[in-house]
Every structure is written in C-alpha cells, then in structure tokens.
LOGU-321631 format. One record per residue: residue number from 1; residue in one letter; chain; x, y, z of N, C-alpha, C, O, CB in turn. Coordinates in steps of 0.1 Angstrom, whole numbers. Each point is the difference from the previous one (the first is absolute). Glycine has a CB too. Example, Ala and Ser with C-alpha at 12.3 -4.5 7.8 and 13.67 -1.06 7.14 Angstrom:
# residues 2
<pt num="1" residuo="A" cadena="A" n_c1="132" n_c2="-57" n_c3="78" ca_c1="-9" ca_c2="12" ca_c3="0" c_c1="9" c_c2="12" c_c3="0" o_c1="10" o_c2="0" o_c3="7" cb_c1="-29" cb_c2="-12" cb_c3="5"/>
<pt num="2" residuo="S" cadena="A" n_c1="15" n_c2="23" n_c3="-19" ca_c1="9" ca_c2="11" ca_c3="0" c_c1="-8" c_c2="11" c_c3="8" o_c1="5" o_c2="11" o_c3="1" cb_c1="7" cb_c2="-17" cb_c3="-23"/>
# end
This chain:
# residues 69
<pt num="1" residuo="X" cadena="A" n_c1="-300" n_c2="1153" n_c3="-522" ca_c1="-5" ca_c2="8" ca_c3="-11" c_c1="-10" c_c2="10" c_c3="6" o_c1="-9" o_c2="-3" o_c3="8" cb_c1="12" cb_c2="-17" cb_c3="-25"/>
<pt num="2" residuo="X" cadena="A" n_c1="-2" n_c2="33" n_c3="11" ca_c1="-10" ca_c2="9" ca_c3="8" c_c1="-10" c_c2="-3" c_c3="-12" o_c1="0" o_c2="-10" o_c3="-8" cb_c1="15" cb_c2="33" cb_c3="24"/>
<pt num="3" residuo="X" cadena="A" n_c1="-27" n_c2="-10" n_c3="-14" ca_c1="-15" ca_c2="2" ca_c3="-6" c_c1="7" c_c2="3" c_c3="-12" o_c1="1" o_c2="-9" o_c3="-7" cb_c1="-21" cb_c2="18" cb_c3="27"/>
<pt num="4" residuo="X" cadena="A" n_c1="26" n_c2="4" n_c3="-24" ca_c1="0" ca_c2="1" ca_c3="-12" c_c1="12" c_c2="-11" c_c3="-9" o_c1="1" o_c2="2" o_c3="-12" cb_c1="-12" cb_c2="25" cb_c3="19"/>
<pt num="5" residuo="X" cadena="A" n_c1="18" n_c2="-37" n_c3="1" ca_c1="7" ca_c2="-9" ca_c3="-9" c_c1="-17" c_c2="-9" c_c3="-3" o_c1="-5" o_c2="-5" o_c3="-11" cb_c1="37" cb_c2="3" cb_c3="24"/>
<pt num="6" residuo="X" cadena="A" n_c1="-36" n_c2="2" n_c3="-4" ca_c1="-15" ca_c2="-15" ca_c3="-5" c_c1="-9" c_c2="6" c_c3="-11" o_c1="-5" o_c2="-6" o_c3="-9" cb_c1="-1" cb_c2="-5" cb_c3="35"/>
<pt num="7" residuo="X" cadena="A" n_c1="7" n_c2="24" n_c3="-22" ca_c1="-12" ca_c2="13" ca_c3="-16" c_c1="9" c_c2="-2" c_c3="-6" o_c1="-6" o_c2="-11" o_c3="-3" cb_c1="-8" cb_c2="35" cb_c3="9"/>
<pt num="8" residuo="X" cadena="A" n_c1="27" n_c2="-26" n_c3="-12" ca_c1="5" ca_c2="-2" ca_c3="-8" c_c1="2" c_c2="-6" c_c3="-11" o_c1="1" o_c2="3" o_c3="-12" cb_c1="0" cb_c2="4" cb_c3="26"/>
<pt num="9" residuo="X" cadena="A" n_c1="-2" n_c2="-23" n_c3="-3" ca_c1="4" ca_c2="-11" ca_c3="-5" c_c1="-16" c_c2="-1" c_c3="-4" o_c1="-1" o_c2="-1" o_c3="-12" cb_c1="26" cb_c2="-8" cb_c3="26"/>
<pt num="10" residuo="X" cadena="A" n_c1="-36" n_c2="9" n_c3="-9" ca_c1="-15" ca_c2="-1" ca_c3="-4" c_c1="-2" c_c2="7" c_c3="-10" o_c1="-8" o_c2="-6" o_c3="-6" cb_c1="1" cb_c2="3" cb_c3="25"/>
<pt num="11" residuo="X" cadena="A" n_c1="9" n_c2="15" n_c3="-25" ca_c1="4" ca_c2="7" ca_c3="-9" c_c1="5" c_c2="-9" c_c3="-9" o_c1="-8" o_c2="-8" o_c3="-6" cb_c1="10" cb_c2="25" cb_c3="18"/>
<pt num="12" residuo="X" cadena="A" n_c1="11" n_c2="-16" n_c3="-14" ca_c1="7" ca_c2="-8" ca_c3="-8" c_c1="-7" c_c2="-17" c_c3="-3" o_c1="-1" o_c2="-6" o_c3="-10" cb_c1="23" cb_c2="23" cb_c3="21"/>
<pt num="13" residuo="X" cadena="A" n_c1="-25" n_c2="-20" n_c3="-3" ca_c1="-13" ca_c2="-17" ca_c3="-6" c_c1="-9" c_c2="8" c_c3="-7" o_c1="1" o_c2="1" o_c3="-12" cb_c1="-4" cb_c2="-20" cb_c3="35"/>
<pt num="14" residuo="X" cadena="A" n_c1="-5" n_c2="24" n_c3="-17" ca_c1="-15" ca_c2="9" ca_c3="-10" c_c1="2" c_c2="2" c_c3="-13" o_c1="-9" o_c2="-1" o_c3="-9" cb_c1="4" cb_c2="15" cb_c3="25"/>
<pt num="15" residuo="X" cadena="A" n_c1="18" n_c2="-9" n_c3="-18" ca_c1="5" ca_c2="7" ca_c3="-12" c_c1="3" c_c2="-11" c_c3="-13" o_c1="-3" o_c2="0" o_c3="-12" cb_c1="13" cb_c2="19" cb_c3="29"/>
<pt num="16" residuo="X" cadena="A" n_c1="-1" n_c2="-28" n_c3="-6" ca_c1="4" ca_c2="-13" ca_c3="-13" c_c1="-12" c_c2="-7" c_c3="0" o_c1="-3" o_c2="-5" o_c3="-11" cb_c1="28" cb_c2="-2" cb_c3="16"/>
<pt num="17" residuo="X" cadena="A" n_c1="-36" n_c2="6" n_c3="5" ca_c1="-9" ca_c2="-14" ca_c3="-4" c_c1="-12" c_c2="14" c_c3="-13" o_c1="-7" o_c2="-5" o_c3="-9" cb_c1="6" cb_c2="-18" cb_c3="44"/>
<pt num="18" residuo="X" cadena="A" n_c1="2" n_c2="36" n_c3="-33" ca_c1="-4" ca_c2="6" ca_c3="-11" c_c1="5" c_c2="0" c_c3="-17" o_c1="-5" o_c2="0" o_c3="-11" cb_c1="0" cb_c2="11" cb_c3="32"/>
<pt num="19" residuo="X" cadena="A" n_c1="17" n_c2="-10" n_c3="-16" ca_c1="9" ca_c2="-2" ca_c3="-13" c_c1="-2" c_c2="-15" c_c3="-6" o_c1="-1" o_c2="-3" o_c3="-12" cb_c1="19" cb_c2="20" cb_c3="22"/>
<pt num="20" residuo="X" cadena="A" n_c1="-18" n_c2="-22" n_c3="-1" ca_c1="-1" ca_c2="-21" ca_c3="-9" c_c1="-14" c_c2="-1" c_c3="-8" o_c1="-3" o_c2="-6" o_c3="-10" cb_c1="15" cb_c2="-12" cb_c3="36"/>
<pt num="21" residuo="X" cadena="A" n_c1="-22" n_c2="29" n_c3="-14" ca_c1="-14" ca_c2="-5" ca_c3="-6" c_c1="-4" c_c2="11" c_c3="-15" o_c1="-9" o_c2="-2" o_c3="-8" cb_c1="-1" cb_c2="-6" cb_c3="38"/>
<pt num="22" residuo="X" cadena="A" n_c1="19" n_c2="18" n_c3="-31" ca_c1="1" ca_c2="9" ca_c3="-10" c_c1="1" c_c2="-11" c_c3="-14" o_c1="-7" o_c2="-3" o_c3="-9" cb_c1="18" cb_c2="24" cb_c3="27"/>
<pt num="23" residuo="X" cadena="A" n_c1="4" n_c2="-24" n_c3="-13" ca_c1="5" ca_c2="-7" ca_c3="-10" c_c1="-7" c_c2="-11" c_c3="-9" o_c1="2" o_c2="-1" o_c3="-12" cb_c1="15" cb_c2="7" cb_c3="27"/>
<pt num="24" residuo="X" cadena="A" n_c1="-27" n_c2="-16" n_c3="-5" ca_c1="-3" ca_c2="-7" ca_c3="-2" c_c1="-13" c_c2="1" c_c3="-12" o_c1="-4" o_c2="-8" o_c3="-9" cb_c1="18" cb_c2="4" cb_c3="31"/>
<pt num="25" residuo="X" cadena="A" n_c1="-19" n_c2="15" n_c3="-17" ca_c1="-15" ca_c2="3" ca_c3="-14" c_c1="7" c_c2="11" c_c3="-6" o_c1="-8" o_c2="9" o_c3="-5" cb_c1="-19" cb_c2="-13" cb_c3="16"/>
<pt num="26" residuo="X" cadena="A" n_c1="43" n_c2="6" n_c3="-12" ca_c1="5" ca_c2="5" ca_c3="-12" c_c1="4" c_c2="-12" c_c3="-12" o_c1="2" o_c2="2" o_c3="-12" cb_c1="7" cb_c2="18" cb_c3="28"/>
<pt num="27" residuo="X" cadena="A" n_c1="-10" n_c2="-28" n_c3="-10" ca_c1="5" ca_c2="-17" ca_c3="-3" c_c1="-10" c_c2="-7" c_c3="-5" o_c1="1" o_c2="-4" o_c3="-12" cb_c1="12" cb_c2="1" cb_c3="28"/>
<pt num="28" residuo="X" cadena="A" n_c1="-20" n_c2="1" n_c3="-10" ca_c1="-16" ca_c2="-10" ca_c3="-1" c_c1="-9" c_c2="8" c_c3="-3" o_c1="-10" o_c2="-5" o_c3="-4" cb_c1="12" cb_c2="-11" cb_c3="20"/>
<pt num="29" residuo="X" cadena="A" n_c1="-2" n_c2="30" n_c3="-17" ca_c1="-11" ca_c2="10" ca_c3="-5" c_c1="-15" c_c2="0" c_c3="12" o_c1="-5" o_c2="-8" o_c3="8" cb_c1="15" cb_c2="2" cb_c3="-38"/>
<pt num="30" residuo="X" cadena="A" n_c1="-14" n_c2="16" n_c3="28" ca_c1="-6" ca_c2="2" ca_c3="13" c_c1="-18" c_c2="-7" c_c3="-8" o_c1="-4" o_c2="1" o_c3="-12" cb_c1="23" cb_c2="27" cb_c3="28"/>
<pt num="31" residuo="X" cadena="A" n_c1="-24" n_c2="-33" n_c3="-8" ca_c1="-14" ca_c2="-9" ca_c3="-5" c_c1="-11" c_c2="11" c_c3="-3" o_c1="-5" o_c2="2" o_c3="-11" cb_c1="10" cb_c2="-23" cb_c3="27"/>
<pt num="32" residuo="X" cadena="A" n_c1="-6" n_c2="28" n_c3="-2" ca_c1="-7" ca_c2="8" ca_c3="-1" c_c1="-5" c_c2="9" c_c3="-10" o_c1="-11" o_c2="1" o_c3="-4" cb_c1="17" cb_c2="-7" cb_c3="20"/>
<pt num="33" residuo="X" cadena="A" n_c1="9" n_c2="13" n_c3="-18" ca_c1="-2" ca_c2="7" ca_c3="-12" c_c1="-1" c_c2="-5" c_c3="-17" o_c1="-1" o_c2="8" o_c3="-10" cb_c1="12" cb_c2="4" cb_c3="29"/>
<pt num="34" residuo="X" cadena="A" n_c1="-11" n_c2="-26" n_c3="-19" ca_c1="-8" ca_c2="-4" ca_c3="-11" c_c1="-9" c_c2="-3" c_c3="-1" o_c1="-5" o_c2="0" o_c3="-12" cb_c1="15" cb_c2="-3" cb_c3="8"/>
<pt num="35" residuo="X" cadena="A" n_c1="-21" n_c2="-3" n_c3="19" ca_c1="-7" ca_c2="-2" ca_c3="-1" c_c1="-14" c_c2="15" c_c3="-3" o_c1="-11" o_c2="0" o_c3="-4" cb_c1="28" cb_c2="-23" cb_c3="16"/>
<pt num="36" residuo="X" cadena="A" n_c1="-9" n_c2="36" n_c3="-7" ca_c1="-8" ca_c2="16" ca_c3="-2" c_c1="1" c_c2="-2" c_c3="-16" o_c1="-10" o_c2="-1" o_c3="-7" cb_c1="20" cb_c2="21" cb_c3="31"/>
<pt num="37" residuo="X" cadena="A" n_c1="4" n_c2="-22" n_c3="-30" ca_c1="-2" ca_c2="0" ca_c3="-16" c_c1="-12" c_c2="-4" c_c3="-7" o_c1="-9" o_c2="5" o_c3="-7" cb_c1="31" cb_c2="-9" cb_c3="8"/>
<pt num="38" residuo="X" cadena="A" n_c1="-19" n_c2="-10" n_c3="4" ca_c1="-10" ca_c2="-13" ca_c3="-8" c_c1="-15" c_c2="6" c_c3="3" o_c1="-10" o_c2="-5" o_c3="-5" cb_c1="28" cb_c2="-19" cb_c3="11"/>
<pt num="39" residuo="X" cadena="A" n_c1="-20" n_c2="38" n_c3="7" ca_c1="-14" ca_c2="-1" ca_c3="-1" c_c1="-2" c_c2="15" c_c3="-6" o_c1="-11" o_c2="5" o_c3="-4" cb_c1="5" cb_c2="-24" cb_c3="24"/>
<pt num="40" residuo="X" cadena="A" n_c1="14" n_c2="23" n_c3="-19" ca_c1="-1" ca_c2="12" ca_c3="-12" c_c1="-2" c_c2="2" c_c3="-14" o_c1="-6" o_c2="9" o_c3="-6" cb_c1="17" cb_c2="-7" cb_c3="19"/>
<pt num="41" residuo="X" cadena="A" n_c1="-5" n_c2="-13" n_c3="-18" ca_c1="3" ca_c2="-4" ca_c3="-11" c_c1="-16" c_c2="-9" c_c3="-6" o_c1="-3" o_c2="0" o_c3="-12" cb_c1="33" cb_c2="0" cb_c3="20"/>
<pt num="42" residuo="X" cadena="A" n_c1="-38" n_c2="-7" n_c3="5" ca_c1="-11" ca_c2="-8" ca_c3="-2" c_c1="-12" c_c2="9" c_c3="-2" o_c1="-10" o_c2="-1" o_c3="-8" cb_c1="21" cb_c2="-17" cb_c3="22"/>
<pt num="43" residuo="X" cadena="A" n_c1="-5" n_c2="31" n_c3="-1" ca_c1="-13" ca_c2="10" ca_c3="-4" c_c1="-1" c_c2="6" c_c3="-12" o_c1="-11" o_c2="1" o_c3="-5" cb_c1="12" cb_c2="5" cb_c3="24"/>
<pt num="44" residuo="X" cadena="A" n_c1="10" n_c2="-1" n_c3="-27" ca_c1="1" ca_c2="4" ca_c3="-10" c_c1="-1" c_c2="-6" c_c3="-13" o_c1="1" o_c2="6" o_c3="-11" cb_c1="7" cb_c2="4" cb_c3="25"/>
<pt num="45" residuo="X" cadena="A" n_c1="-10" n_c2="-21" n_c3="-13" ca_c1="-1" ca_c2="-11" ca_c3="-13" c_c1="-21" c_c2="2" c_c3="5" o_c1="-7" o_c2="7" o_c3="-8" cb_c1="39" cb_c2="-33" cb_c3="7"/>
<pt num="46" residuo="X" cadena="A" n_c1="-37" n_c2="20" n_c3="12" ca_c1="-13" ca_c2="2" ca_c3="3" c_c1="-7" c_c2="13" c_c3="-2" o_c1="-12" o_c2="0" o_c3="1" cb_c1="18" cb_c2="-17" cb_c3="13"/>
<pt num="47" residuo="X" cadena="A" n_c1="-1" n_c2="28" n_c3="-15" ca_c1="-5" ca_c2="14" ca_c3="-2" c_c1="2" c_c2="-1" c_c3="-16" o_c1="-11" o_c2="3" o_c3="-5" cb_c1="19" cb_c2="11" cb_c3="30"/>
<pt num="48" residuo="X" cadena="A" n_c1="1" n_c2="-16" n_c3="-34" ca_c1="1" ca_c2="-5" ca_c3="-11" c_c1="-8" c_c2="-8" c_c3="-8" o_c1="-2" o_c2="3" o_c3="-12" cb_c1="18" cb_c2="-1" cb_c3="21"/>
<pt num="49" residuo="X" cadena="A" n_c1="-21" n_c2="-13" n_c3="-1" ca_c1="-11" ca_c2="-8" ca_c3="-5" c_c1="-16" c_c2="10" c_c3="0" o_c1="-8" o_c2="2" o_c3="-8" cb_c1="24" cb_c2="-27" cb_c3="17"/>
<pt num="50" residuo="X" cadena="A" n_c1="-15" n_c2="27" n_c3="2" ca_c1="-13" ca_c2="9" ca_c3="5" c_c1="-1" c_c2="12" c_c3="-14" o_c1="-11" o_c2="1" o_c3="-6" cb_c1="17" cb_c2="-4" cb_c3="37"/>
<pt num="51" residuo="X" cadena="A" n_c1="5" n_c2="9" n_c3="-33" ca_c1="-3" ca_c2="9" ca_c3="-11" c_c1="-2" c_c2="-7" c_c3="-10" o_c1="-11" o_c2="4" o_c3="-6" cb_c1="22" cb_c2="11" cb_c3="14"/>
<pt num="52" residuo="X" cadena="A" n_c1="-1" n_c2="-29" n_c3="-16" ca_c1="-6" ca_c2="-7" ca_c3="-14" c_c1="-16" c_c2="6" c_c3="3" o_c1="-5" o_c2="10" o_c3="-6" cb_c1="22" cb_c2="-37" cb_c3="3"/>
<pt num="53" residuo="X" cadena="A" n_c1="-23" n_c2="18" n_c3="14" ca_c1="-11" ca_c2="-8" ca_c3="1" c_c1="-9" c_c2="13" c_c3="2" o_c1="-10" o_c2="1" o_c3="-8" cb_c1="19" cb_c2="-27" cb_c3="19"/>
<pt num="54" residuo="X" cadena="A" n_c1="-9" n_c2="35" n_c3="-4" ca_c1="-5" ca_c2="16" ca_c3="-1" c_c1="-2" c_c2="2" c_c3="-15" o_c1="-12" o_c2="0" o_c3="-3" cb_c1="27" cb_c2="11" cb_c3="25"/>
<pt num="55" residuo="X" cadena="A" n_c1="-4" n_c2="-8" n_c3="-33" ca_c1="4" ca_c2="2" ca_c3="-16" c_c1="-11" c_c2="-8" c_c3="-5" o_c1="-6" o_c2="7" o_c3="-9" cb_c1="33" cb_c2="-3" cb_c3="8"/>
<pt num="56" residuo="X" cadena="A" n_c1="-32" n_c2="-17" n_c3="2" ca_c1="-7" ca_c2="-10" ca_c3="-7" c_c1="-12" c_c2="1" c_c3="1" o_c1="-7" o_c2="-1" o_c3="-10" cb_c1="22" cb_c2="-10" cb_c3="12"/>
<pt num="57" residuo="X" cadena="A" n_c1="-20" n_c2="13" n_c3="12" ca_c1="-13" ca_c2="4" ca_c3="4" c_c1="-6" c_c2="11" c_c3="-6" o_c1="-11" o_c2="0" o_c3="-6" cb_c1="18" cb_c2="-8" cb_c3="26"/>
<pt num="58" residuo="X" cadena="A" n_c1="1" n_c2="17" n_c3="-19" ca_c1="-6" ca_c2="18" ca_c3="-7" c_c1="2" c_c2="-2" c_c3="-17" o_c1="-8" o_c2="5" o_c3="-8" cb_c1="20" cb_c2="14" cb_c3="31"/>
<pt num="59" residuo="X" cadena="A" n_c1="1" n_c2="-28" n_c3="-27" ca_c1="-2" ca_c2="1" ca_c3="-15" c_c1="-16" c_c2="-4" c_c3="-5" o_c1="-9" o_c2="5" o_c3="-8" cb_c1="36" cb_c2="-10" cb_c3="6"/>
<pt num="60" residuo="X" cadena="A" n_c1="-25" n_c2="-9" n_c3="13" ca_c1="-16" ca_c2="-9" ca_c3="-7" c_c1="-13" c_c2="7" c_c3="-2" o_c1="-8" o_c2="1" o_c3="-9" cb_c1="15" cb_c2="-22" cb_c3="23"/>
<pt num="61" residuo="X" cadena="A" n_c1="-6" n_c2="32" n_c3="5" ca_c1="-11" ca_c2="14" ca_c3="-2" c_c1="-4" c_c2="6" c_c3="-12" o_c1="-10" o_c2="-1" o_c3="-6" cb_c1="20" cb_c2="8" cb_c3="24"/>
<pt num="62" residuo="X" cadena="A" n_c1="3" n_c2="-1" n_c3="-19" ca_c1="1" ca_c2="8" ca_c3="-10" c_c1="-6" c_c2="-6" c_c3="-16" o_c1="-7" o_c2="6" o_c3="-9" cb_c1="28" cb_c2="3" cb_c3="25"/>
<pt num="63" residuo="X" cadena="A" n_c1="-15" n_c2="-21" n_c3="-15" ca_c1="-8" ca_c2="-2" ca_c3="-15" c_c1="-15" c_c2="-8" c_c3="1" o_c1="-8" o_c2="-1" o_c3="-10" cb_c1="33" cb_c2="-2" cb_c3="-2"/>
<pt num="64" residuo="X" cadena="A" n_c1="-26" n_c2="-1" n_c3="22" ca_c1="-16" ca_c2="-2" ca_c3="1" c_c1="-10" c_c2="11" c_c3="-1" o_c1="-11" o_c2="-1" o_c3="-6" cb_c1="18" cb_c2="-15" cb_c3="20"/>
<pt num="65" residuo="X" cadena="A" n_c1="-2" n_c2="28" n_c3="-7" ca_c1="-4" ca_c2="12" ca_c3="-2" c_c1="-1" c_c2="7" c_c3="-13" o_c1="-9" o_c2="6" o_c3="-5" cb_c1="16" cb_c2="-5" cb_c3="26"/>
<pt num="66" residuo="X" cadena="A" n_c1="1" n_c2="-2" n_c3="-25" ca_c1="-2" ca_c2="8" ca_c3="-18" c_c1="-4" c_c2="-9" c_c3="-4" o_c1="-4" o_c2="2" o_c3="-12" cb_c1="21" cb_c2="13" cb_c3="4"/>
<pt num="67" residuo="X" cadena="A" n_c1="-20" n_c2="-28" n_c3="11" ca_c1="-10" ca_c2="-9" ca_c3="-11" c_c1="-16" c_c2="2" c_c3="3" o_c1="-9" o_c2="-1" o_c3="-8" cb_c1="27" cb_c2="-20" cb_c3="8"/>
<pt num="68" residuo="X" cadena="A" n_c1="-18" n_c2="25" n_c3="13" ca_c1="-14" ca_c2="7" ca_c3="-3" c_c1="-1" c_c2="9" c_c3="-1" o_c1="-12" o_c2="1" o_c3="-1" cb_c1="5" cb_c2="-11" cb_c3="8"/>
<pt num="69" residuo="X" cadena="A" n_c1="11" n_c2="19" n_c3="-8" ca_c1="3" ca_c2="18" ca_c3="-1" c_c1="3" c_c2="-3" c_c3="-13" o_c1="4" o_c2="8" o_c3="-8" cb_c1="8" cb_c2="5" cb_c3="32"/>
# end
C-alpha cells in the first residue's frame, strides 16, 4: 500500500468515526446545547423577577411619596 492508499484509508476512518458521532447527538440530542437553553432561559426568568421586584419597590415609593406630598 503506498502513502496516498494509507491518507486515504485514514481519511475514510476520520470521516465514518465523524459521521457515527454526528449521528449519534442527532439521536440522543446534544447535552450541551440544552444545557446553554436551560441557562438562558434561567437568566431570563431572573431578569424577569428583578423587574416584578424593581415595579414593587418604585410603586411602594411612589405612594409613600404622595402620602406625604
């Protein structure tokens, strides 16, 4: 077997052991990328709360203030 039959054949492994591992978190779904969701999704519920809790604070201001005003 010369050099470019072995680049070949090394080639050709690379390719299938890429393709199996493709397949496989086309299958089982990739972790990672739920785990980016799940913290996207955490920030945005927490920036969410932050605002309620921002809204509650300034309303309470607000009417303490025209009660003495």
């Amino acid at each position: 077997m010369n050099s470019l039959d072995s680049l070949i054949v090394k080639t050709t492994n690379q390719l299938c052991a890429l393709q199996k591992q493709a397949s496989k978190k086309l299958v089982h779904g990739d972790p990672e990328r739920g785990e980016t969701i799940e913290r996207i999704l955490w920030t945005v519920a927490l920036i969410g709360l932050v605002g309620i809790a921002v809204a509650a604070i300034t309303a309470y201001v607000n009417t303490q203030i025209a009660k003495i005003g």
